[in-house]
N, C-alpha and C positions, 0 to 999 in steps of 0.2 A: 440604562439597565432596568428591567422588572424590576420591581416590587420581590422581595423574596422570605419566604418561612422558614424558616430558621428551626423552628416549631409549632409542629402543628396539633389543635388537640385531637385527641386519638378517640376520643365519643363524638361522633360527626353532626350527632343529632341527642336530645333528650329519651330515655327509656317509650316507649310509644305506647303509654297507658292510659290515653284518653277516652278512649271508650270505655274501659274498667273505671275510669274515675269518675266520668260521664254517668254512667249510669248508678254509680251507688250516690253519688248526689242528687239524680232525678229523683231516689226511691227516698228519701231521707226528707226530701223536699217533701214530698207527696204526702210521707206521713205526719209531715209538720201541718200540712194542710188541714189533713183532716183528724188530727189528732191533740195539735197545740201543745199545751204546758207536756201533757203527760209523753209525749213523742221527745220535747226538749229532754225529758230525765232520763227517758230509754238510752239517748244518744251519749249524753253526759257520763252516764255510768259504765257506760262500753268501750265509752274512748279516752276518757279523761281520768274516771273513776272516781267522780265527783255528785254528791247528790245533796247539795245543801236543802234545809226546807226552803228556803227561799232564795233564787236565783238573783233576784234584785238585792245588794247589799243595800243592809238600813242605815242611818243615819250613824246608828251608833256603830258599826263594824266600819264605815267609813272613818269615824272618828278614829277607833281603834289602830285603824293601819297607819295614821297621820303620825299618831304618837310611836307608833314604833318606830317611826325614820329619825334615827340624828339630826339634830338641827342643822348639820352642815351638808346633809342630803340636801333636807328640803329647799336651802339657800342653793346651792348649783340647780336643784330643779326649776324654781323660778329665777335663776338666773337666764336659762337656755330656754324657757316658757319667755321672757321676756323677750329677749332676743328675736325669736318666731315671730312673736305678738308684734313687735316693732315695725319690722319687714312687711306683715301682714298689713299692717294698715296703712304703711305708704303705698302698698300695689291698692287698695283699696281707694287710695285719694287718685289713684290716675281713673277710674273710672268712675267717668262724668254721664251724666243726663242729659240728652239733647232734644233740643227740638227748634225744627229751620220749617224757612217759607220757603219752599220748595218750584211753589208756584204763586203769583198773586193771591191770596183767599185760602190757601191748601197747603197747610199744617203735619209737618211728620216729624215722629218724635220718637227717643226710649227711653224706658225707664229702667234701670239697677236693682230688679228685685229679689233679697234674700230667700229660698228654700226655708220653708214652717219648720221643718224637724231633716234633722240627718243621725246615721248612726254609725258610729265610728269602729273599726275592729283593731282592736291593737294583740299582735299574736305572744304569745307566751308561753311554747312548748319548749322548744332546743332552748332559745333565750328571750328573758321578760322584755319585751323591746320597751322599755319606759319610753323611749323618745316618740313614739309614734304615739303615744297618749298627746304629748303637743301639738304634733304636724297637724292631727285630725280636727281635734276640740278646742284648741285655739284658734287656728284658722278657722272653723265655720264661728267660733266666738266673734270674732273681729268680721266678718260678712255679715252679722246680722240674726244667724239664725234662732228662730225663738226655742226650738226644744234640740237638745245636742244628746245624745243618751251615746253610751260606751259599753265595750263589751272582751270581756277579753280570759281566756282558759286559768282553768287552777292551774298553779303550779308549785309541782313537787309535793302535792296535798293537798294545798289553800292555796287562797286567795293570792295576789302578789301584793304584799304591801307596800311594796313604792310604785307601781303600778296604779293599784286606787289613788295613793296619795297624788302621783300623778295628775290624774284625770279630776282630782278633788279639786286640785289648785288653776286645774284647767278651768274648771269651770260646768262640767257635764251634771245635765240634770240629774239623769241616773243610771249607775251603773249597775252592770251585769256580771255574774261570773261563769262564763259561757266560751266555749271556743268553738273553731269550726263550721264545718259547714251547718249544725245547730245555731250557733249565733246568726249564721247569715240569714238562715234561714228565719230564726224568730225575730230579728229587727227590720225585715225585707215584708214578709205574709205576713206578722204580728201572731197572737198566740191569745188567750183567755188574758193570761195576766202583763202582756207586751203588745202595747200599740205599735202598730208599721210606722216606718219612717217614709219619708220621700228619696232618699238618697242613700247609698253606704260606700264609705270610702275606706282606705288601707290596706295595708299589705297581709300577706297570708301564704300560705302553701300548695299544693298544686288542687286539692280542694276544697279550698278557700276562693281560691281562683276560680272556679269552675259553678262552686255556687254561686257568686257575684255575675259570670256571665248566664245564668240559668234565669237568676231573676230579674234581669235589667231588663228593661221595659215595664213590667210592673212597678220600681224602683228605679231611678236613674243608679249608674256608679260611677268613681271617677277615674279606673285605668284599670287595663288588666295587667297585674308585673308577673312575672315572673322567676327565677331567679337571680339572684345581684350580679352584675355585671361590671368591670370593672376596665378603661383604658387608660394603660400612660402612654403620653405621648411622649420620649425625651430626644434629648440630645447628649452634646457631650458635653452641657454643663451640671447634669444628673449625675450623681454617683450608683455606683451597684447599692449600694447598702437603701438609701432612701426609694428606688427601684423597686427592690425586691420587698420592703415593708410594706409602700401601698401596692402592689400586687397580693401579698398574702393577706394583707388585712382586711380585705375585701373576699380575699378565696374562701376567707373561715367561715363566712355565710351558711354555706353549703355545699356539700360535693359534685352538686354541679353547675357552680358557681364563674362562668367565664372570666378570665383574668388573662388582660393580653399587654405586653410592650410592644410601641410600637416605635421604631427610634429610628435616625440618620447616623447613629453612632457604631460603627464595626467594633470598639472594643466593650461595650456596654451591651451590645448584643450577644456577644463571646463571652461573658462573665456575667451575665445574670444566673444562670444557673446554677454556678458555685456558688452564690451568695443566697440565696433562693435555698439551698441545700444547707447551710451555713445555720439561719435564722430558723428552717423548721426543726433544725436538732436540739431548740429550746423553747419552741412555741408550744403552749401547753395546747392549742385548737390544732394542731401538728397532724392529727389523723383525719380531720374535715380538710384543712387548708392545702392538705399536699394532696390530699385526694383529688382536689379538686384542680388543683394546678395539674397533674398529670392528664388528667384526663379531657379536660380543657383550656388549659393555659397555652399560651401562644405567642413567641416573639418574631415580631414582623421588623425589616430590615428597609429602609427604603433609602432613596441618594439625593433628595430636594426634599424643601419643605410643602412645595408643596402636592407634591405624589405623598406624603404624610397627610396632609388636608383631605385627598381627595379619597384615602383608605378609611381616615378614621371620618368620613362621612358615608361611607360603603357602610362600614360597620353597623355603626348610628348605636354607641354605646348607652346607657342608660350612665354611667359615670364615666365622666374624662376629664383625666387630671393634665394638663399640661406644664412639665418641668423641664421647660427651655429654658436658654435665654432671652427669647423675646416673645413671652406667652401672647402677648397682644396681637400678634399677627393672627393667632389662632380665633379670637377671639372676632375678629374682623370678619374672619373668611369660611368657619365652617359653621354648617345650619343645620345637621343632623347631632342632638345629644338631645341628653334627660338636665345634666345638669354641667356647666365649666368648674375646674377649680385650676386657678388658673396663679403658678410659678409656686416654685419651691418652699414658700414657707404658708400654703398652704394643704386642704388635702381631703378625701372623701370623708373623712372620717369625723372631719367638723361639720360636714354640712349633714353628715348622718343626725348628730346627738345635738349639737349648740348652736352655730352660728348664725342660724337666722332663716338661710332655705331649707322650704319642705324636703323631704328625704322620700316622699313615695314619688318615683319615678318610671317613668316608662323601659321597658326592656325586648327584648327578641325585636329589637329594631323597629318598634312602633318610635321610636325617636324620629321618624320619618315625618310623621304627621300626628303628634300632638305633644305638650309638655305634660309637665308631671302636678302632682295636685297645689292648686294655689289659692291663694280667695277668691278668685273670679269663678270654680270651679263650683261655688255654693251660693251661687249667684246667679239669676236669669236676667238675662236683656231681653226685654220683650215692648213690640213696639205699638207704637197707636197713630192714628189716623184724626184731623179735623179739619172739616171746611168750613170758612165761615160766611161765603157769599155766594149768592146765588150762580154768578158768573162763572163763577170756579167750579163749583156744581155738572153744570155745562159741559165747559171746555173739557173736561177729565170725561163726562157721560160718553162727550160724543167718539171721543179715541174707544172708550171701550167698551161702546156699542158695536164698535164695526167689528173690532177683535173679536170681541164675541161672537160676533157671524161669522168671522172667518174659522173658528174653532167648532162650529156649531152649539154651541151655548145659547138654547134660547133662553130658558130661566134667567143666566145671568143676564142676559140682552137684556128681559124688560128689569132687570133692577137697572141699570142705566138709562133704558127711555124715561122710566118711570118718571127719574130725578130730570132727564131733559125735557120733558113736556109741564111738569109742575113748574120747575125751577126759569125755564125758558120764559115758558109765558109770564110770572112773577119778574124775571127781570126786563120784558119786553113790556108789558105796562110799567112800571117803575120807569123805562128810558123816556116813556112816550109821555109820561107825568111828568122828569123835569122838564121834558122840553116845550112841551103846553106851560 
């Protein structure tokens, strides 16, 4: 039997405002360009209604935001900074430097090297995301990078003081209090009083997104996300109740937040609903989360496990929870996700805030072809070349002298005769010397 939809969501597609959002990010850019600090205030005041004298918090309002956290804040925050940081630098010990003899004489190698400056945007309109102050600025901490600078919107008036304190404990040289396509824009082009980075990475809104792909190439970034996306995969060792939590707790993102079940279970497909309807009649995000399940939520129905494997790789979720009985099967066999959380007594929602993976992940099914942000992601492998004998010299000229005539490359041709007529004759007296 097909695969079957049970439910399907009823917006088939995202509002189609790219070109409205396109272009007032071109125009914002433009006048960041040629405008700098004083275009950052224009923006600031319009969107945020925020205009400190100074964008860059000092020393002392850093201090200030620190002391306002309870001390049992700051302990979970460097608990889940820990945690991050942990993870971070075991994926950073798998990546090694090499260098092999290739050929007799002829040397090829790479080197692991850290990104000068990255600028991290952690968003802070609907909700202060504290946790992406970690994802960003720990991880490029632990790669290496020499300047980490942060940026992230007032909120609700000021500053977010577990936000700074956040990013204090992270580690970021200096922060901003900047949101939007302004931030992207002043950490990306730089400004009078904001040096450019190399890199900016995190999560944002749809033009946040839209700056970040504006300026890449001038800047690297490290994904475009788009809204949270969320899949369970169950069975029938999943109950409705545990079901429909990580489904809505992922839909509260935003209202157009994909949340789909996808199960082998006919009475857990028949009673997600009711329970689903149960839990948002106390959920206090109840007008995002249900908005968002209507409009996109989805329960898929299928009769093996692995016609489940082959959906939720169609899919290519940015989150998949797997609450089977035997997650590891899933774990084996499918290669399209952003991130696994794999059996019952785990779940999106730790690997959002604590447990140690990054949380900015890939979404609208770039899960296809790439992961989501990691230490490697602040890092270049870049490789080099050495020969150290003449012979070898040679042997490699002569291959790509001919290539090069067959591609018509003469330039490069005599950089290869060049090295075979020097290098040649130098090892054809040297032969003729030992054997005199």
């Amino acid at each position: 039997m097909p695969v079957r939809y049970l439910k399907q969501r009823s917006v088939q597609g995202a509002v189609d405002r790219s070109r409205e959002v396109s272009e007032t990010v071109s125009g914002i850019l433009d006048h960041i360009r040629s405008e700098g600090d004083d275009a950052l205030r224009v923006y600031s005041e319009r969107f945020d209604r925020w205009s400190p004298e100074s964008f860059r918090l000092s020393e002392d309002e850093i201090a200030a935001c620190v002391k306002r956290m309870p001390a049992s804040v700051l302990n979970d925050i460097r608990f889940a900074q820990e945690q991050i940081r942990n993870f971070a630098e075991r994926q950073l010990a798998s990546l090694n430097d090499i260098e092999v003899e290739s050929r007799p004489g002829v040397f090829l190698g790479h080197r692991n090297l850290p990104m000068n400056s990255v600028g991290c945007y952690i968003p802070g309109g609907k909700y202060p995301l504290v946790a992406s102050a970690h994802m960003g600025v720990v991880t490029a901490r632990v790669a290496g990078v020499k300047r980490v600078i942060a940026s992230a919107p007032a909120f609700q008036g000021e500053v977010h003081p577990a936000i700074v304190a956040a990013l204090y404990l992270a580690g970021a040289d200096e922060i901003y209090s900047l949101g939007g396509v302004q931030a992207i824009g002043a950490m990306a082009l730089g400004t009078q009083s904001i040096a450019p980075v190399d890199m900016i990475v995190g999560p944002g809104n749809a033009f946040v997104m839209e700056a970040k792909r504006q300026v890449f190439g001038q800047v690297g970034i490290d994904l475009l996300a788009g809204p949270t996306e969320t899949l369970i995969i169950a069975d029938d060792s999943c109950d409705a109740e545990m079901a429909a939590a990580d489904l809505l707790g992922q839909a509260e993102h935003g209202p157009d937040s994909p949340a789909i079940l996808l199960t082998n279970s006919p009475a857990l497909a028949g009673g997600i609903q009711a329970e689903i309807d149960r839990q948002l009649a106390r959920l206090e995000t109840r007008d995002i989360a249900g908005r968002a399940w209507a409009d996109y939520g989805e329960i898929i129905l299928c009769d093996t496990l692995d016609e489940m494997v082959a959906e939720a790789d169609r899919i290519a979720s940015e989150h998949v929870q797997v609450l089977t009985a035997e997650p590891q099967y899933f774990l084996d066999r499918m290669t399209n996700y952003g991130a696994l959380f794999l059996g019952h007594r785990t779940n999106v929602s730790y690997g959002d805030k604590v447990i140690g993976t990054n949380h900015t992940l890939p979404t609208r099914r770039a899960a296809r072809y790439t992961g989501g942000l990691w230490v490697g992601k602040f890092i270049k492998t870049c490789t080099y070349q050495r020969i150290e004998t003449d012979a070898a010299s040679v042997e490699i000229g002569e291959y790509c002298s001919r290539l090069c005539a067959l591609e018509g490359f003469a330039g490069h041709k005599e950089q290869a005769d060049l090295r075979i007529r020097r290098y040649g004759k130098v090892a054809t007296e040297n032969a003729a010397s030992v054997e005199g």
